[in-house]
PyMOL Python script that loads the backbone (N, CA, C, O; Angstrom):
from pymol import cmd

cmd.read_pdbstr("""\
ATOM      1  N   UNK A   1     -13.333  58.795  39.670  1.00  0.00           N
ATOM      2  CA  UNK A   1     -12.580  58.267  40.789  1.00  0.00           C
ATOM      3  C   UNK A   1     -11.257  59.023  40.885  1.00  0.00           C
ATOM      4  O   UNK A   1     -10.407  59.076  39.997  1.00  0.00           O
ATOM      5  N   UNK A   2     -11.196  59.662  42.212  1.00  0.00           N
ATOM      6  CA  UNK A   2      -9.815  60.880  42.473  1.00  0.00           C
ATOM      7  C   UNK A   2      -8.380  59.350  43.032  1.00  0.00           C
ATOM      8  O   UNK A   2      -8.448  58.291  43.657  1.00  0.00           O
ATOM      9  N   UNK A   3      -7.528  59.959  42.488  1.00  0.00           N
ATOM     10  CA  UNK A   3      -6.549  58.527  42.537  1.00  0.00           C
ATOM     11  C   UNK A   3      -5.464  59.322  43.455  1.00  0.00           C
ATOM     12  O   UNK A   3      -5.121  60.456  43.120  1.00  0.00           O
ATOM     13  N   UNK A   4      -4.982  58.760  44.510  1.00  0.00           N
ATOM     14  CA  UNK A   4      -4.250  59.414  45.369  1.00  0.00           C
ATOM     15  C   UNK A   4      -3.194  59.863  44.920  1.00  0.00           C
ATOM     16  O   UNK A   4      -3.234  59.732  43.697  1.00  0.00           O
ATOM     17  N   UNK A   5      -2.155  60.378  45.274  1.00  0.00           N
ATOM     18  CA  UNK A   5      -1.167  61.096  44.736  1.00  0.00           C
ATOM     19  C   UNK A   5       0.423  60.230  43.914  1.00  0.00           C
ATOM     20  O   UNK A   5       1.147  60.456  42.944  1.00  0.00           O
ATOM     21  N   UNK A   6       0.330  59.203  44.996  1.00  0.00           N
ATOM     22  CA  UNK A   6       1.637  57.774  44.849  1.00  0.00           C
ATOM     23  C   UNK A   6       0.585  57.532  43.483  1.00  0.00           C
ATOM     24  O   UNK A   6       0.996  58.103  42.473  1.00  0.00           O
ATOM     25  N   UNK A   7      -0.420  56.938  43.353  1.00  0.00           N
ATOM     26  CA  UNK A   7      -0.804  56.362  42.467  1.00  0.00           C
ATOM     27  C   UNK A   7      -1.107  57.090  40.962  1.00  0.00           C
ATOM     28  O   UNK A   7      -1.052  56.515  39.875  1.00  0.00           O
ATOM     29  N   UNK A   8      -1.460  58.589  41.214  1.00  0.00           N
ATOM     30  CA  UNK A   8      -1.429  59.475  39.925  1.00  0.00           C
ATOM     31  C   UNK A   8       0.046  59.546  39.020  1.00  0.00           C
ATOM     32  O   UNK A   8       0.264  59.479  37.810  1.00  0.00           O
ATOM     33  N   UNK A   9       1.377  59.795  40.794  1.00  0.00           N
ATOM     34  CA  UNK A   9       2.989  58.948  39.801  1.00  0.00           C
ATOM     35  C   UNK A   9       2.842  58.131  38.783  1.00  0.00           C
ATOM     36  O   UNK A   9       3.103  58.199  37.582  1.00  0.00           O
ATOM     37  N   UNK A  10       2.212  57.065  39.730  1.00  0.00           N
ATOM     38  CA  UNK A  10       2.691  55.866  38.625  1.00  0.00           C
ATOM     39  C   UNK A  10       2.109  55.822  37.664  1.00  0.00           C
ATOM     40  O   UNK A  10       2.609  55.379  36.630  1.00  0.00           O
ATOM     41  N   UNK A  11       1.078  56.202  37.729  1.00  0.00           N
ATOM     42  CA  UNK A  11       0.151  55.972  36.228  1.00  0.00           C
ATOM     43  C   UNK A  11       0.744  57.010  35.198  1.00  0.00           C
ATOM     44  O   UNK A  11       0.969  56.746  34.017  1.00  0.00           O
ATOM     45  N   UNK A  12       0.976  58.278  35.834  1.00  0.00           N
ATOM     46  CA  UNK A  12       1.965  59.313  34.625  1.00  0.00           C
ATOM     47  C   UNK A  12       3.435  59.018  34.209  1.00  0.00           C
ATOM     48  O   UNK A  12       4.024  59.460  33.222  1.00  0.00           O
ATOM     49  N   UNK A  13       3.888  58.205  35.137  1.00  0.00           N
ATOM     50  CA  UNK A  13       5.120  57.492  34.906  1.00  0.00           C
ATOM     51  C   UNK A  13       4.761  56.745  33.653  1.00  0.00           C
ATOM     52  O   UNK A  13       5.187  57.055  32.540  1.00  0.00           O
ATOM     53  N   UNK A  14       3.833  55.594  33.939  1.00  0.00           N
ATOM     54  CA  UNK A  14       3.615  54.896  32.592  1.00  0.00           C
ATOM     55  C   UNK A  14       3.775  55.542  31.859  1.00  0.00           C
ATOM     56  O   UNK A  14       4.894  55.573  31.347  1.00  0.00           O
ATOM     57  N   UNK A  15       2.721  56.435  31.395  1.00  0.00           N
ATOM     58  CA  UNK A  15       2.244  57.591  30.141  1.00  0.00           C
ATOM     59  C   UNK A  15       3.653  57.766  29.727  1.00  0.00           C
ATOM     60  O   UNK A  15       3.925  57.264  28.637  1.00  0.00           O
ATOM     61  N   UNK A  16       4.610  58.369  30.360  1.00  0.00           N
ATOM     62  CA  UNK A  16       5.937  59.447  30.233  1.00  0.00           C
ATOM     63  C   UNK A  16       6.235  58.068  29.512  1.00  0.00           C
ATOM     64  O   UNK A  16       6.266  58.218  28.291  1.00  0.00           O
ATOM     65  N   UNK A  17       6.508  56.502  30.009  1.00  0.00           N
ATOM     66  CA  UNK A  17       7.406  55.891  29.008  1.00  0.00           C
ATOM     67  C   UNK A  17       6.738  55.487  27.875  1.00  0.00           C
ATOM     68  O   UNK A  17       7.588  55.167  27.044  1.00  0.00           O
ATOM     69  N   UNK A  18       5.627  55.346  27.439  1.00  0.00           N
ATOM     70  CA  UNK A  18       4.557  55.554  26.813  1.00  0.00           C
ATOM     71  C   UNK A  18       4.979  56.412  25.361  1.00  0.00           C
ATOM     72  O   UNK A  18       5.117  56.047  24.194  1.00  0.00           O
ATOM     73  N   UNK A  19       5.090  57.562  25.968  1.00  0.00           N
ATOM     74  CA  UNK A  19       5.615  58.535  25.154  1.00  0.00           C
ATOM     75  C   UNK A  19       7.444  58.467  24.324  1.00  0.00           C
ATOM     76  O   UNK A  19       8.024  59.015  23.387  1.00  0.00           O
ATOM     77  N   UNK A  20       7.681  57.667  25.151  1.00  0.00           N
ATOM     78  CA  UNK A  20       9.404  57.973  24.859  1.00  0.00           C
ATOM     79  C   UNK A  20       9.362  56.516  23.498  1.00  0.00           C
ATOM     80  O   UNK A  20      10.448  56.124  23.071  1.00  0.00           O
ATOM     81  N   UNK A  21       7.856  55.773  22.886  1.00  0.00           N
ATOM     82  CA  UNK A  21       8.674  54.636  22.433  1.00  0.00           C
ATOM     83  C   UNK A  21       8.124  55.500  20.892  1.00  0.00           C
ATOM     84  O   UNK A  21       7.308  56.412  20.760  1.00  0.00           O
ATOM     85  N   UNK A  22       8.972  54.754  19.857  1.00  0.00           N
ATOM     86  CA  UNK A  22       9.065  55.472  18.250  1.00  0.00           C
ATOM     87  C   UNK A  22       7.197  55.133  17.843  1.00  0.00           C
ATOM     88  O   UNK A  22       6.738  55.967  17.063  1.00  0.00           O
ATOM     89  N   UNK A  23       6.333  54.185  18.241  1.00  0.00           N
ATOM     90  CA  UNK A  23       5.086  54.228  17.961  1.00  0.00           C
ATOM     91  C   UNK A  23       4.536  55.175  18.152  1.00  0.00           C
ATOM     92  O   UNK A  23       3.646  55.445  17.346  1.00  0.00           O
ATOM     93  N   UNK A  24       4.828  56.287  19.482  1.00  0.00           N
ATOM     94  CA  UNK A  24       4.288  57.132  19.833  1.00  0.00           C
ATOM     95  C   UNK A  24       4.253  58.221  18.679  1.00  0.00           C
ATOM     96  O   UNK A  24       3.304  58.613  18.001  1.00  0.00           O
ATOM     97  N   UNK A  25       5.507  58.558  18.676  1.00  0.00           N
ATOM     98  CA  UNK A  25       5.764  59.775  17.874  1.00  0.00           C
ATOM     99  C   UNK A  25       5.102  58.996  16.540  1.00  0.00           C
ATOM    100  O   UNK A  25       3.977  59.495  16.533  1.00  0.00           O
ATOM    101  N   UNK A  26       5.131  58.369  15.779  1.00  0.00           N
ATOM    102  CA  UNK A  26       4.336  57.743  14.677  1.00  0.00           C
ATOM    103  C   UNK A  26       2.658  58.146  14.904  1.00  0.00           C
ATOM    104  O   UNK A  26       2.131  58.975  14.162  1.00  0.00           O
ATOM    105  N   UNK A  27       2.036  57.597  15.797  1.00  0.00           N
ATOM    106  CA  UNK A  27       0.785  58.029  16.333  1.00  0.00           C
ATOM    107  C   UNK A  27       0.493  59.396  16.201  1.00  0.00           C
ATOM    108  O   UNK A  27      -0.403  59.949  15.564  1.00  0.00           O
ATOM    109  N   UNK A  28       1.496  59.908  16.987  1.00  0.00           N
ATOM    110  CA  UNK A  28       1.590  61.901  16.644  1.00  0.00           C
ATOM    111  C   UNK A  28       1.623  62.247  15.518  1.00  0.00           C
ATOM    112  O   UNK A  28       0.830  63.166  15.315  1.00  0.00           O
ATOM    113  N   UNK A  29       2.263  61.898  14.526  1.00  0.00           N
ATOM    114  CA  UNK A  29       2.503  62.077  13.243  1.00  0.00           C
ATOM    115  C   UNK A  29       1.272  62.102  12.340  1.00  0.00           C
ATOM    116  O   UNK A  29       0.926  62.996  11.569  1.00  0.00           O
ATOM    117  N   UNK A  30       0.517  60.599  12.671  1.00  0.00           N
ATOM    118  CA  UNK A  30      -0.589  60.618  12.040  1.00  0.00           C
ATOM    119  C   UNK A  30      -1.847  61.620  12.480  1.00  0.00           C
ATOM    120  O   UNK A  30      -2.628  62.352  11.873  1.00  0.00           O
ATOM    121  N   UNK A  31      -1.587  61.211  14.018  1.00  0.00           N
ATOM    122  CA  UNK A  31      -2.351  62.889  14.413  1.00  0.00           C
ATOM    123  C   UNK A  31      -2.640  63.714  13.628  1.00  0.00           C
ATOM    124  O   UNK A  31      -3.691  63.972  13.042  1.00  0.00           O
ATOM    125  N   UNK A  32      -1.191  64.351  13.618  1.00  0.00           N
ATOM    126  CA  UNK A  32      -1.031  65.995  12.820  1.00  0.00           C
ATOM    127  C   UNK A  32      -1.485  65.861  11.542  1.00  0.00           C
ATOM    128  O   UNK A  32      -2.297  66.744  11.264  1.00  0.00           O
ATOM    129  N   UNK A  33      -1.254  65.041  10.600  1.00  0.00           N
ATOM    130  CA  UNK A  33      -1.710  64.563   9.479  1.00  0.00           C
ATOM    131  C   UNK A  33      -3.033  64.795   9.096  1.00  0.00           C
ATOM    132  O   UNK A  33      -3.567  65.620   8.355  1.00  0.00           O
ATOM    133  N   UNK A  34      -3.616  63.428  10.106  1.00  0.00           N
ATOM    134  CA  UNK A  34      -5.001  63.985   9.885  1.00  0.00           C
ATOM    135  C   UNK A  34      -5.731  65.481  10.600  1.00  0.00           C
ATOM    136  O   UNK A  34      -6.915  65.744  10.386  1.00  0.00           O
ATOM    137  N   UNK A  35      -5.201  66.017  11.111  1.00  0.00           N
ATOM    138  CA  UNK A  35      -5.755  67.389  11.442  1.00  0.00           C
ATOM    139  C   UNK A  35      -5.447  68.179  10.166  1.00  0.00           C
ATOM    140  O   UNK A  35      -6.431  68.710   9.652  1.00  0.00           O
ATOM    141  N   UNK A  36      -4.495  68.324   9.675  1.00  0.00           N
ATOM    142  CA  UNK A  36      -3.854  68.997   8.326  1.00  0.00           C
ATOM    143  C   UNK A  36      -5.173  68.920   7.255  1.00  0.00           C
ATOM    144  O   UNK A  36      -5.885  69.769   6.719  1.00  0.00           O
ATOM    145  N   UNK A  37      -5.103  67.401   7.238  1.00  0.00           N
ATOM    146  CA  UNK A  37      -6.107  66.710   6.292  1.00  0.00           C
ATOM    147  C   UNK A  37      -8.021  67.607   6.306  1.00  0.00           C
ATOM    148  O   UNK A  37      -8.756  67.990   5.396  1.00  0.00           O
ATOM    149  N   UNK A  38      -8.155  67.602   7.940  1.00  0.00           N
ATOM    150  CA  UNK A  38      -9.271  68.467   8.343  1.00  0.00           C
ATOM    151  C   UNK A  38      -9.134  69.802   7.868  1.00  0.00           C
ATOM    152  O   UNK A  38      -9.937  70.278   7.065  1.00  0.00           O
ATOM    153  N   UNK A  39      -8.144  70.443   8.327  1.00  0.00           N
ATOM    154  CA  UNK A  39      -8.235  72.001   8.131  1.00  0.00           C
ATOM    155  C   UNK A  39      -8.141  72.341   6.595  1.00  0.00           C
ATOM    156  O   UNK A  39      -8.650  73.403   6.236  1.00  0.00           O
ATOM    157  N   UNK A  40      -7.533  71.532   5.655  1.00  0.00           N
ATOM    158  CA  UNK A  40      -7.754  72.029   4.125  1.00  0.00           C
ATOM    159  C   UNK A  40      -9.346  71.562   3.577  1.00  0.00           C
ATOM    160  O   UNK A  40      -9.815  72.085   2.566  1.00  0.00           O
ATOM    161  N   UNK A  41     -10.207  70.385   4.468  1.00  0.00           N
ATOM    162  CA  UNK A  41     -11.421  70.189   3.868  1.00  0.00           C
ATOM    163  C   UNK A  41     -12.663  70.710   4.655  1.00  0.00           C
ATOM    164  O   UNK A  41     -13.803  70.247   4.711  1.00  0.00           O
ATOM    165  N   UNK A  42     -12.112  71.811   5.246  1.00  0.00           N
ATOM    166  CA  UNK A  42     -13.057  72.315   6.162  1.00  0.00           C
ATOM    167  C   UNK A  42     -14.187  73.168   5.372  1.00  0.00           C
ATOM    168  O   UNK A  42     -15.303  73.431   5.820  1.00  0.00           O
ATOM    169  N   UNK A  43     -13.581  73.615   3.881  1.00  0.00           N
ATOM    170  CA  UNK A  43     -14.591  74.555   3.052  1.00  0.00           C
ATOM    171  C   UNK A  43     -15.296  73.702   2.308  1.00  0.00           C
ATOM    172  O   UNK A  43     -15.904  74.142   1.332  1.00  0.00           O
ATOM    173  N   UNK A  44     -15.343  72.385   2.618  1.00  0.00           N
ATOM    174  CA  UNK A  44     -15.967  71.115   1.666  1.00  0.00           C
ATOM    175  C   UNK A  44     -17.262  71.200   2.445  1.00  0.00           C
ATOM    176  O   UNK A  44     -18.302  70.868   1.876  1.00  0.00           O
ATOM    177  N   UNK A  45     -17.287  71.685   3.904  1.00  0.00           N
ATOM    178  CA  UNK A  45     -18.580  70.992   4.761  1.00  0.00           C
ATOM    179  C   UNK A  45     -19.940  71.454   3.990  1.00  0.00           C
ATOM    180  O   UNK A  45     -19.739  72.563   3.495  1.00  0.00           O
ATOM    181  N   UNK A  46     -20.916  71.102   3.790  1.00  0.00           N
ATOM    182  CA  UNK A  46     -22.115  71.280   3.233  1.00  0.00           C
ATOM    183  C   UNK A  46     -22.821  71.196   4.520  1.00  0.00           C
ATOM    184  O   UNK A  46     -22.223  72.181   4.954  1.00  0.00           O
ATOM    185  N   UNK A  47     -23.227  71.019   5.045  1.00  0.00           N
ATOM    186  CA  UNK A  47     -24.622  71.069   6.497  1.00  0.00           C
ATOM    187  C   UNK A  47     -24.137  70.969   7.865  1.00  0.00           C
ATOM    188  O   UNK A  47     -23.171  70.259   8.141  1.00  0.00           O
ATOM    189  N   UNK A  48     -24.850  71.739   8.841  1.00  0.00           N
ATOM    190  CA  UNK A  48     -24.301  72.004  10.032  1.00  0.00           C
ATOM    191  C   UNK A  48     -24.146  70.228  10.748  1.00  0.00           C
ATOM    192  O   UNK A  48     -23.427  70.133  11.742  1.00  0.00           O
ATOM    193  N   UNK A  49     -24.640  69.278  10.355  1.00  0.00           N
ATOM    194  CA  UNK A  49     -24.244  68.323  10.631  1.00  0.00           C
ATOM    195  C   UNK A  49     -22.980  67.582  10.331  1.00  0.00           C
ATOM    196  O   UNK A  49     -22.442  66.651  10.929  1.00  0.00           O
ATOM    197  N   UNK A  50     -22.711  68.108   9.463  1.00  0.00           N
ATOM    198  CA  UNK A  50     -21.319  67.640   9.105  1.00  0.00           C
ATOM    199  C   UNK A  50     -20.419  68.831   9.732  1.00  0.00           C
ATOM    200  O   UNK A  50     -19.222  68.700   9.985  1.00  0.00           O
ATOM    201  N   UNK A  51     -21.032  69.796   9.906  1.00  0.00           N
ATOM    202  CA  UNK A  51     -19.651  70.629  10.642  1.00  0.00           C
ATOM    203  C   UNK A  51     -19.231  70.165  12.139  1.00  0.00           C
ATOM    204  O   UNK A  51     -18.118  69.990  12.635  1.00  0.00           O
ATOM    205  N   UNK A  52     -20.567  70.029  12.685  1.00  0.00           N
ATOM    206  CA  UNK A  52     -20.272  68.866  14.184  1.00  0.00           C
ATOM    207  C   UNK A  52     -19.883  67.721  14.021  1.00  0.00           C
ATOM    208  O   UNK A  52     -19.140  67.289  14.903  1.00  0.00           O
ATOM    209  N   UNK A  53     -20.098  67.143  13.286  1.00  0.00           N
ATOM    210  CA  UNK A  53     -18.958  65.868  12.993  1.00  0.00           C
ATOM    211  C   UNK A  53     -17.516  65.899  12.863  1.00  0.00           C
ATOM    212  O   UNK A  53     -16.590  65.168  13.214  1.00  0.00           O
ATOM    213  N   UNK A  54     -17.652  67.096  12.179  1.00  0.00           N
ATOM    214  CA  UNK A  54     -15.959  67.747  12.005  1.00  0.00           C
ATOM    215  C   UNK A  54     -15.479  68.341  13.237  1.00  0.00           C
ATOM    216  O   UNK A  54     -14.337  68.066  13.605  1.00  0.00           O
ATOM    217  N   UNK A  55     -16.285  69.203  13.995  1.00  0.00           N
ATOM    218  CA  UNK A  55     -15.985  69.662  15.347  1.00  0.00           C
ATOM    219  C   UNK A  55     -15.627  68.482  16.216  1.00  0.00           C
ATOM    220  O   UNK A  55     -14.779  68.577  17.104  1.00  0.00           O
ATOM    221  N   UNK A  56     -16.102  67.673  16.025  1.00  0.00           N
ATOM    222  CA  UNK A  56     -15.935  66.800  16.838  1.00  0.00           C
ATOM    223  C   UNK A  56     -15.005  65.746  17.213  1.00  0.00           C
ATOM    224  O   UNK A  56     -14.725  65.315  18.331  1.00  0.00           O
ATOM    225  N   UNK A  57     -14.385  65.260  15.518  1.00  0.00           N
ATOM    226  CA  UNK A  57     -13.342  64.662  15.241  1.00  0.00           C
ATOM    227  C   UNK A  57     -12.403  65.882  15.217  1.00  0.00           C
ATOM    228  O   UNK A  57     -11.411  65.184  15.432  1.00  0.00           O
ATOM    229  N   UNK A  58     -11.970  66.929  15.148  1.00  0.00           N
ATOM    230  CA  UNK A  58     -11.005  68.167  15.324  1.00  0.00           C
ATOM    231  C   UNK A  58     -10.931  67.957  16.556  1.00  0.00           C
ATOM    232  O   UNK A  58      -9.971  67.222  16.786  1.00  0.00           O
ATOM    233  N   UNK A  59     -11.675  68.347  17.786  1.00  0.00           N
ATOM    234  CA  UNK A  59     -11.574  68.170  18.910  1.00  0.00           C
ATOM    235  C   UNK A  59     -10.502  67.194  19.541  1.00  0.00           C
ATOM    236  O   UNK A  59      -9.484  67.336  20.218  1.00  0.00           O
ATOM    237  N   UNK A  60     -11.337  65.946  18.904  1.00  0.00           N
ATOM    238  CA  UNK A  60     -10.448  64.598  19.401  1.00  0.00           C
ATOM    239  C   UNK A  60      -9.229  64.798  19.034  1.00  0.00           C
ATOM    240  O   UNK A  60      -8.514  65.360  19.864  1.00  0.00           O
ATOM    241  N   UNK A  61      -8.730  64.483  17.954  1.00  0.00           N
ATOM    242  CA  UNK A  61      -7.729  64.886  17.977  1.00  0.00           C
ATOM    243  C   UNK A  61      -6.624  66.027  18.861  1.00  0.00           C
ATOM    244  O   UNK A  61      -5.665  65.853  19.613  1.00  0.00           O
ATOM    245  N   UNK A  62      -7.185  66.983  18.430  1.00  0.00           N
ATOM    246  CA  UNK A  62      -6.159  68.348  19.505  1.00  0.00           C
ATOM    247  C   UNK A  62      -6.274  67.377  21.043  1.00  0.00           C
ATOM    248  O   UNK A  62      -5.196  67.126  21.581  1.00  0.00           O
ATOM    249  N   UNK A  63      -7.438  66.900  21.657  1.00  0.00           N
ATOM    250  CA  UNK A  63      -6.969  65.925  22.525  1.00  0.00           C
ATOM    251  C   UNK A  63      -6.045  65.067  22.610  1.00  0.00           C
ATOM    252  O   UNK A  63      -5.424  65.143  23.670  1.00  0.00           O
ATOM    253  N   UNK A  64      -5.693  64.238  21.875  1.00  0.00           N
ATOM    254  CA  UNK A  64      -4.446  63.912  21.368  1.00  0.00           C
ATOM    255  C   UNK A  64      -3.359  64.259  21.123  1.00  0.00           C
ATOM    256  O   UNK A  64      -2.270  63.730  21.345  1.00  0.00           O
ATOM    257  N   UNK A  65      -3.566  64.935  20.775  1.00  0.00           N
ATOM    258  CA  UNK A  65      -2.097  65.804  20.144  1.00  0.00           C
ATOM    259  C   UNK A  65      -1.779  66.147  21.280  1.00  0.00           C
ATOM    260  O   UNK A  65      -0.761  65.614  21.720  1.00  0.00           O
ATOM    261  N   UNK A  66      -2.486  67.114  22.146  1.00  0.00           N
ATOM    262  CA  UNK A  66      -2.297  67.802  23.314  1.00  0.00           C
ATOM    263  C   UNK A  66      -1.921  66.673  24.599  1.00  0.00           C
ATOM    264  O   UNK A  66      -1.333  67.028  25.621  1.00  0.00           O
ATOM    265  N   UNK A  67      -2.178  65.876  24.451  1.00  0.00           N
ATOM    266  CA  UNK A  67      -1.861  64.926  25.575  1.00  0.00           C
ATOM    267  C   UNK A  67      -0.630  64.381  26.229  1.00  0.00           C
ATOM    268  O   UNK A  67      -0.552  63.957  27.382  1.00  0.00           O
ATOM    269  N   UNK A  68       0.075  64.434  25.566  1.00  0.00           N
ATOM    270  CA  UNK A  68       1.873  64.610  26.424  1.00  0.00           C
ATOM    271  C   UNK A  68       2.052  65.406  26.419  1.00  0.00           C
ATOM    272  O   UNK A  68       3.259  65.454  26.655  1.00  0.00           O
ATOM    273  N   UNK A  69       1.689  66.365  26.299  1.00  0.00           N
ATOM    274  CA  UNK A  69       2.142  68.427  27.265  1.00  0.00           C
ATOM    275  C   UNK A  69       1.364  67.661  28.196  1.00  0.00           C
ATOM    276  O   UNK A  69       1.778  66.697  28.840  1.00  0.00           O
ATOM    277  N   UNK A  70      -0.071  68.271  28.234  1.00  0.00           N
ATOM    278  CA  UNK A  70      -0.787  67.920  29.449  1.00  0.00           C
ATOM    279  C   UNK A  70      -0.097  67.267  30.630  1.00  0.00           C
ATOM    280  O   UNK A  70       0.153  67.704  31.753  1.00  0.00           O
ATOM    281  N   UNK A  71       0.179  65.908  29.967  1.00  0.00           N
ATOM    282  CA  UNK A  71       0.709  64.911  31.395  1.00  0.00           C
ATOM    283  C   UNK A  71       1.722  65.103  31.652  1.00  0.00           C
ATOM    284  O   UNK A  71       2.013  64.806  32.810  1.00  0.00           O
ATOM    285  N   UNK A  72       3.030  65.793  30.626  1.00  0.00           N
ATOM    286  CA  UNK A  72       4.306  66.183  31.160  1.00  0.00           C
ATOM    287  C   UNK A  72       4.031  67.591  32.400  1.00  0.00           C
ATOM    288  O   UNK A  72       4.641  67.736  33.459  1.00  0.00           O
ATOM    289  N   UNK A  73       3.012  68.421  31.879  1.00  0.00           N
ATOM    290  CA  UNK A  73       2.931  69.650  32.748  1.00  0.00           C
ATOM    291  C   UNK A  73       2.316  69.235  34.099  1.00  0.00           C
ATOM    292  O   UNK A  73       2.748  69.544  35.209  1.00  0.00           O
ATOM    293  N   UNK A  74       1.307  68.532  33.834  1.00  0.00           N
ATOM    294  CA  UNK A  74       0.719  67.914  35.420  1.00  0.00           C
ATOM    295  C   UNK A  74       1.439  66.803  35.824  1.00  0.00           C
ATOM    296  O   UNK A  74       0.891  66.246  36.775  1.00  0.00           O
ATOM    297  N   UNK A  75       2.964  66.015  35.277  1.00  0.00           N
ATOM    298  CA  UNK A  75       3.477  65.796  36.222  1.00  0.00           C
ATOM    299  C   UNK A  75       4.479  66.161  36.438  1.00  0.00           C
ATOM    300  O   UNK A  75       5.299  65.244  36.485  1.00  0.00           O
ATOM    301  N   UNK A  76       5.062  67.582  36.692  1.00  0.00           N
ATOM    302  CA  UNK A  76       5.979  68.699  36.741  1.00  0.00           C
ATOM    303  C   UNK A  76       5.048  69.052  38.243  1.00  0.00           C
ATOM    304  O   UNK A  76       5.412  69.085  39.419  1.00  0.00           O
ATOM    305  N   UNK A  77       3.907  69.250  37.688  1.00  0.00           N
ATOM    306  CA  UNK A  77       2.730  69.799  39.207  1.00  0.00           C
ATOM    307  C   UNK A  77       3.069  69.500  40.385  1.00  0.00           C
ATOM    308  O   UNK A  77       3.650  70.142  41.260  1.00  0.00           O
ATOM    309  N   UNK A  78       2.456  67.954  40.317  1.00  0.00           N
ATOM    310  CA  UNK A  78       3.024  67.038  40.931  1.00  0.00           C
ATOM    311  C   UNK A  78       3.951  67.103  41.940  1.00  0.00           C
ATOM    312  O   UNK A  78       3.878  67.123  43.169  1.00  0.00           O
ATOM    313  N   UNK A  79       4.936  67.135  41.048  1.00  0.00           N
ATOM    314  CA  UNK A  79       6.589  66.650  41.462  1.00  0.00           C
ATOM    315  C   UNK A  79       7.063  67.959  42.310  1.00  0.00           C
ATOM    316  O   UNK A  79       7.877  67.918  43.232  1.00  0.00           O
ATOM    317  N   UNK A  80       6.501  68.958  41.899  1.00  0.00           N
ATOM    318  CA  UNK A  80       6.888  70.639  42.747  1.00  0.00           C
ATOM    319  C   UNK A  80       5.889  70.482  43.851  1.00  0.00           C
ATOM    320  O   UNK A  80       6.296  70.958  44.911  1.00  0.00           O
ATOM    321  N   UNK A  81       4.397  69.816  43.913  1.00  0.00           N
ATOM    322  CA  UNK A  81       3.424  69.568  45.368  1.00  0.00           C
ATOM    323  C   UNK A  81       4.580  68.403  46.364  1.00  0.00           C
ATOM    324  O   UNK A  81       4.693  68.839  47.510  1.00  0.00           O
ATOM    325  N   UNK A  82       4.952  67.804  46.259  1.00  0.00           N
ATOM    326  CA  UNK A  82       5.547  66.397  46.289  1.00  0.00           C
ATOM    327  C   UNK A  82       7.120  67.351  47.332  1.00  0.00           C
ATOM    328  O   UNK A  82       7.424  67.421  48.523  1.00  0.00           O
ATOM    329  N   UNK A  83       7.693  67.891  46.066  1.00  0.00           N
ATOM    330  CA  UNK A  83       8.868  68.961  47.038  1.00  0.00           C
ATOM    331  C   UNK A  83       8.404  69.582  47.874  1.00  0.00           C
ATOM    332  O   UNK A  83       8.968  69.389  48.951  1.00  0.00           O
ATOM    333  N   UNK A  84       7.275  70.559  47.918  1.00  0.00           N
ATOM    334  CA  UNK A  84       7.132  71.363  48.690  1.00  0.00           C
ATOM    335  C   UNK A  84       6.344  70.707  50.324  1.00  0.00           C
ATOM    336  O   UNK A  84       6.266  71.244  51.429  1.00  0.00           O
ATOM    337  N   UNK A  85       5.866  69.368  49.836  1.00  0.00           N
ATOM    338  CA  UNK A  85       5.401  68.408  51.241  1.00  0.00           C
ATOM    339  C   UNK A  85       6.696  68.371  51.799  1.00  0.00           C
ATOM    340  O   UNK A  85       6.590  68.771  52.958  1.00  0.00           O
ATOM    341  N   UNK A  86       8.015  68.050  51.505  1.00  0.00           N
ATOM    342  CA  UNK A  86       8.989  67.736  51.563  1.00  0.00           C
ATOM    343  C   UNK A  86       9.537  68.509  52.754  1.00  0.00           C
ATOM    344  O   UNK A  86       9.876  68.225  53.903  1.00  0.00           O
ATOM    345  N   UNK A  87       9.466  69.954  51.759  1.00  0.00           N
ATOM    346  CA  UNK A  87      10.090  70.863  52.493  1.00  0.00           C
ATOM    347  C   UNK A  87       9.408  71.196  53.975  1.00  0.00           C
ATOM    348  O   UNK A  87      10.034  71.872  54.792  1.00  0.00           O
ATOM    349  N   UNK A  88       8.006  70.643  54.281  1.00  0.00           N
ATOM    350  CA  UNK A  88       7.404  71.432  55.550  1.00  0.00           C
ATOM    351  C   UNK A  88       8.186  70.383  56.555  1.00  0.00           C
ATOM    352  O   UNK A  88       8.084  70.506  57.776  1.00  0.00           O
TER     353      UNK A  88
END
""", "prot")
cmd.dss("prot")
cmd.show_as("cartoon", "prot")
cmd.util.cbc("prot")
cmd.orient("prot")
């Protein structure tokens, strides 16, 4: 479901304060942690099933991690589409 433009604001608005409370950065923390935790037991994997398990939880994470760039950069996007309606 494509969410109109007023409404993609607000919902990244949330996110943005979302981001600004001390749980967040705690959350991040553990993030990085456990990715750390992955990348030193990555020579432990024994069978390609466990390496997709690991791919998979690695993944998630960097999703995570990556997720306030993301929404700070797409709502920078945004906010420069938003000016430039402005300007016509």
């Amino acid at each position: 479901m494509e969410l109109d433009k007023q409404k993609q604001k607000e919902v990244m608005e949330k996110l943005l304060d979302l981001f600004s409370h001390e749980g967040w950065e705690i959350f991040q923390s553990d993030v990085e942690g456990n990715l750390m935790s992955f990348h030193k037991n990555v020579f432990s994997l024994n069978t390609g099933k466990d390496f997709f398990k690991y791919k998979g939880a690695v993944e998630a994470l960097m999703f995570i991690r990556n997720y306030e760039k993301t929404i700070k950069s797409n709502y920078e996007q945004l906010q420069q589409e938003e000016d430039e309606d402005d300007d016509i």
